[in-house]
PASEBA-1860 file (N, C-alpha, C; in nm, 3 decimals):
! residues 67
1> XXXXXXXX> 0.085/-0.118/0.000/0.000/0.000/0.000/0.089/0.124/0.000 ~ 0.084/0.246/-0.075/0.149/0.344/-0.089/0.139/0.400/0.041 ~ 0.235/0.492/0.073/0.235/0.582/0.188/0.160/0.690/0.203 ~ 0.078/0.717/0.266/0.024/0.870/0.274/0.072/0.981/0.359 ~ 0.091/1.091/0.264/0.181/1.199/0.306/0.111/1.333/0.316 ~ 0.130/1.400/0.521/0.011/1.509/0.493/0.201/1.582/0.482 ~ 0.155/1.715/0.441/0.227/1.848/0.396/0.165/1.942/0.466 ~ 0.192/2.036/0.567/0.118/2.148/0.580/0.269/2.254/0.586
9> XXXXXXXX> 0.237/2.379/0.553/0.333/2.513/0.587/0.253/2.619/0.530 ~ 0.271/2.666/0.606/0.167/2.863/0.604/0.233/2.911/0.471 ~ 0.374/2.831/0.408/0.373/2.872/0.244/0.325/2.823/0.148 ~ 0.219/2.874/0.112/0.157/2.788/-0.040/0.253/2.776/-0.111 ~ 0.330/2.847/-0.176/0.429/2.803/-0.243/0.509/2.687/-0.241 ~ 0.564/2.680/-0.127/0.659/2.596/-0.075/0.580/2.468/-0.067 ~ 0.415/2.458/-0.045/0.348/2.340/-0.003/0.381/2.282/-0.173 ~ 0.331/2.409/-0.254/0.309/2.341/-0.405/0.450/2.288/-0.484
17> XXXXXXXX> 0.552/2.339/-0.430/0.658/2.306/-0.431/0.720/2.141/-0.371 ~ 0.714/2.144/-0.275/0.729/2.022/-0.228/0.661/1.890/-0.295 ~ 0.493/1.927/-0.306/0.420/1.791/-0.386/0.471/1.788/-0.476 ~ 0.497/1.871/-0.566/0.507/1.864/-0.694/0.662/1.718/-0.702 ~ 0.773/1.770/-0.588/0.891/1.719/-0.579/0.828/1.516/-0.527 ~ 0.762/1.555/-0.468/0.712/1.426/-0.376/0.625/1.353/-0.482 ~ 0.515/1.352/-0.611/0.522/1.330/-0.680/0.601/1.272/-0.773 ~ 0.733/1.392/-0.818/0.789/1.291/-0.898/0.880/1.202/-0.844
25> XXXXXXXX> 0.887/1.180/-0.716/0.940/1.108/-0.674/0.901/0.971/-0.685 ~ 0.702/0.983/-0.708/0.668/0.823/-0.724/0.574/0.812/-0.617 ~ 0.581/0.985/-0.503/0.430/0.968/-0.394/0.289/1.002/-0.498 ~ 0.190/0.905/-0.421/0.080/0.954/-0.497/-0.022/1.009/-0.384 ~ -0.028/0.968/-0.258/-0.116/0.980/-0.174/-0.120/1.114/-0.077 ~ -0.099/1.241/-0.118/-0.039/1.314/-0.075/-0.131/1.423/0.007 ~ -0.146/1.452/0.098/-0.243/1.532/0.121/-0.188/1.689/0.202 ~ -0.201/1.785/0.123/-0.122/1.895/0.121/-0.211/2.027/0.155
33> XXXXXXXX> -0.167/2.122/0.202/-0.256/2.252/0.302/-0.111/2.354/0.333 ~ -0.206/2.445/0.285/-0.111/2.539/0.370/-0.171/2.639/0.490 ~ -0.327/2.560/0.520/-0.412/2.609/0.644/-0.358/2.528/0.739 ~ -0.343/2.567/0.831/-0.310/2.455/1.001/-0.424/2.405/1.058 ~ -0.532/2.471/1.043/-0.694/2.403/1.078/-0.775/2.311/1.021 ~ -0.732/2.352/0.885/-0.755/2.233/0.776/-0.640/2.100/0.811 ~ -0.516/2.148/0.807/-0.479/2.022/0.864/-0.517/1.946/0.960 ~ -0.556/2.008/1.057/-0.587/1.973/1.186/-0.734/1.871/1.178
41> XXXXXXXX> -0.798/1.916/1.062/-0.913/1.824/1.031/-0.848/1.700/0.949 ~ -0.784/1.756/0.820/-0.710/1.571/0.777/-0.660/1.472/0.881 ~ -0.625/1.529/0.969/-0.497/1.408/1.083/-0.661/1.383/1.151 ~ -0.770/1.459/1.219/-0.860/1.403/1.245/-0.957/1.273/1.170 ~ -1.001/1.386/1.053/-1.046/1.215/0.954/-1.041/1.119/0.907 ~ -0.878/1.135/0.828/-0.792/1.030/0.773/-0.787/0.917/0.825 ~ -0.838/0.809/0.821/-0.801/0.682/0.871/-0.650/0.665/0.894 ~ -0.545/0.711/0.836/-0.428/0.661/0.837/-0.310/0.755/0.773
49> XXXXXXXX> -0.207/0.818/0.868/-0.133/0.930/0.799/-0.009/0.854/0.822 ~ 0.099/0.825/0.723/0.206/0.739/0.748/0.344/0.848/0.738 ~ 0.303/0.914/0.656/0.455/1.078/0.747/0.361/1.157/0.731 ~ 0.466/1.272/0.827/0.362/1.403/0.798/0.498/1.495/0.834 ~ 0.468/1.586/0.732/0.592/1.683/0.715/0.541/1.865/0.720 ~ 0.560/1.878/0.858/0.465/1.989/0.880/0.566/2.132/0.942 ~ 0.536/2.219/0.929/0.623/2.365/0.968/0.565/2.375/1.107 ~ 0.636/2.446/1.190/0.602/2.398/1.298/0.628/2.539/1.384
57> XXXXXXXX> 0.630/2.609/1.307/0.628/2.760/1.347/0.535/2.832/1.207 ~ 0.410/2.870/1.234/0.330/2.915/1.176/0.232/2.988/1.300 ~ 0.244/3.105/1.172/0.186/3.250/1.246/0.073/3.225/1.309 ~ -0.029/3.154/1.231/-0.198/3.140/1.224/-0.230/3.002/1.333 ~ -0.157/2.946/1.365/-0.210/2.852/1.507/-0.137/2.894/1.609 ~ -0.225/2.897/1.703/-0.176/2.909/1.880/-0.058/2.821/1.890 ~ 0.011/2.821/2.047/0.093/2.769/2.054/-0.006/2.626/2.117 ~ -0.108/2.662/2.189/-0.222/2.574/2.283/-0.210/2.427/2.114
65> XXX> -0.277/2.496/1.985/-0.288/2.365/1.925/-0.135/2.313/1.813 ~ -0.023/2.333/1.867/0.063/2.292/1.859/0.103/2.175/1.938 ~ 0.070/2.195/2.030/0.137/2.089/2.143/0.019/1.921/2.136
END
């Protein structure tokens, strides 16, 4: 079964940047945001997140839903 990969960073750019790299790498399952709340709902719904490659200093979430 392929890996599923969330992406979040407050840079769209950098998010669209990265899939694009993670793609041609051969990821297909990729689930990418550059909202932290929206992420915060994928890791909730997702049955199953196998990495997650996330910025971890972003302006727009508290420090409370960091931890």
């Amino acid at each position: 079964m392929p890996a599923r990969i969330l992406l979040v960073d407050d840079e769209p750019d950098f998010v669209q940047s990265m899939e694009r790299g993670l793609v041609m790498h051969g990821f297909q399952q990729i689930l990418a945001t550059s909202d932290p709340r929206h992420a915060l709902a994928l890791i909730r719904n997702e049955q199953a997140i196998d990495v997650a490659l996330i910025d971890l200093t972003m302006p727009e979430i508290s420090a409370s839903l960091r931890r």
